[in-house]
N, C-alpha and C positions, 0 to 999 in steps of 0.2 A: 370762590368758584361756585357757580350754579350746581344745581344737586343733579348725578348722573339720571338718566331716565332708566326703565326697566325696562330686563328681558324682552316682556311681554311687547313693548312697546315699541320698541329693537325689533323685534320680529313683523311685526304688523309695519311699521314704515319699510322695513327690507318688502316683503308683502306688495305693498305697494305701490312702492319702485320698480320694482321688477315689470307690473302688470301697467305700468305708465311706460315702461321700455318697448312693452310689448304693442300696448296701441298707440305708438308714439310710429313703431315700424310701420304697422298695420296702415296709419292715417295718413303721414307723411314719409312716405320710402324715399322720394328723393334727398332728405336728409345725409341719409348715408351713401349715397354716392357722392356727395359734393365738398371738394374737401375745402376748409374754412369757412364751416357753417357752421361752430360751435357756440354764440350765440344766438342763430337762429334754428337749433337742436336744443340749446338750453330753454328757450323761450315754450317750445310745444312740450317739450319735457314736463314745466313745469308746471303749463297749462293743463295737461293730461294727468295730473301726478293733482292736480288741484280740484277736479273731476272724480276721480275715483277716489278720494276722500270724502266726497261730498263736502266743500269747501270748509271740514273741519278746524282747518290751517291755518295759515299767513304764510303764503307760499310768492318770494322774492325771488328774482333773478339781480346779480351782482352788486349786491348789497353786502356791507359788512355785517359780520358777525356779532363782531364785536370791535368796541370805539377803538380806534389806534390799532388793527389789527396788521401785518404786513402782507397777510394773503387774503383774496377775497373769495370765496365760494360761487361757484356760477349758479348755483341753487339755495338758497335759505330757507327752510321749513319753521314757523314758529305756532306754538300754542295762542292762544288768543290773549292770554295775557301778556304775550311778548316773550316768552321765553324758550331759549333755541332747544330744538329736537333735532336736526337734520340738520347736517350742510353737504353738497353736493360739490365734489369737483370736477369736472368735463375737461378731456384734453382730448385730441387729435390721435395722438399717439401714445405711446408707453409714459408713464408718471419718470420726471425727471427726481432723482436723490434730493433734490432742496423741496422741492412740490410735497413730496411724502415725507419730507422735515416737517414744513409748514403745516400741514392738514393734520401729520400727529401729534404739532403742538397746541392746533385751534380744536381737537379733540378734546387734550392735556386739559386748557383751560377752558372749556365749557360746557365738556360733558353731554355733550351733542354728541348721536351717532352720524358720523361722519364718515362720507365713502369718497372714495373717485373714482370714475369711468373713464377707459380708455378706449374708443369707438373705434378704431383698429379695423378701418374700410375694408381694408383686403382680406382680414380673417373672417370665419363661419363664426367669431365668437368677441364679447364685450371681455373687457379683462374688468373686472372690480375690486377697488380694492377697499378692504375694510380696516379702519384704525380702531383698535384697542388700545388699554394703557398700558399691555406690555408685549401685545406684538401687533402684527401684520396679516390681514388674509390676503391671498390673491385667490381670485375668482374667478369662472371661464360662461362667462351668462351666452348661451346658445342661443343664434341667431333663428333657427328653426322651431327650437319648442322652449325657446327663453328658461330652462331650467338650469340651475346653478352647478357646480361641482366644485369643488376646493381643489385648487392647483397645490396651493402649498402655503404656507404659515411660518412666517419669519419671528422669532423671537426678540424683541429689542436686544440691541446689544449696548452697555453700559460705555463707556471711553477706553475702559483698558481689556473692553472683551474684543474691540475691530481691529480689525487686519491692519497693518502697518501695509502698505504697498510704497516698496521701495524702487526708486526707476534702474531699470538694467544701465548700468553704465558702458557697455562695453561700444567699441566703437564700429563703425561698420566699414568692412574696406569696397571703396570706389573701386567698380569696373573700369578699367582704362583701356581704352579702345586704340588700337594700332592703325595710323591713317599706313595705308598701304600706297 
């Protein structure tokens, strides 16, 4: 596994994701009215986010992370040597349980700070979310002054810490309608 990147580093790409969100709304608004426009959101995203680094980067749109990967990042961030710092994921809507599987395991292995964005048209706010190795943020990135706040922080939970969800068996009785 590639070596994690630091804090510091972590900070500065959140940094400037944030501020590619923000002239991303600024430059292209129709974006976010249009729904299934997530690679061509991903695309100015990454071009703006490639911009205010001052093409530090190696900034990809839907590129694998890594070879044989099952999920692919709509966003790829890499150092010049080729080695991943960022990977972004863009959905529509709220992150599906296998999505925040996959992103927490392409975190797992390669130590890439790794988020996804849920663009969530009809809310004042981005939902973000950040993987770690042993939890979850959720993030409420504000559509009016693009500042962050912590919704909440999910702690991984091992196989015998999850909830067993067992289906109600009971049956339901049919309305029977009296033809008169």
């Amino acid at each position: 596994m590639p070596g994690r990147i630091t804090r510091k580093l972590e900070i500065a790409l959140f940094d400037s994701f944030r501020s590619a969100i923000e002239s991303t709304f600024k430059n292209y608004p129709y974006l976010f009215d249009v729904k299934k426009a997530k690679t061509a959101f991903a695309h100015r995203l990454a071009s703006e986010f490639d911009k205010i680094t001052a093409n530090q980067y190696l900034v990809d749109i839907n590129l694998p992370l890594v070879v044989g990967a099952s999920s692919i990042p709509e966003i790829i961030i890499r150092e010049r040597n080729f080695s991943p710092v960022m990977a972004i994921f863009i959905e529509e809507d709220y992150l599906s349980n296998l999505k925040k599987e996959e992103a927490s395991k392409l975190h797992e292995e390669t130590g890439a700070f790794t988020i996804a964005l849920s663009l969530l048209r009809e809310k004042d706010y981005l939902l973000v979310y950040r993987f770690a190795s042993t939890f979850t943020d959720y993030l409420h990135l504000s559509k009016h002054d693009y500042s962050e706040s912590l919704l909440k922080r999910m702690e991984d939970a091992g196989p015998d810490e999850q909830l067993l969800l067992i289906p109600n068996k009971r049956k339901r009785k049919k309305k029977v309608e009296e033809i008169v």
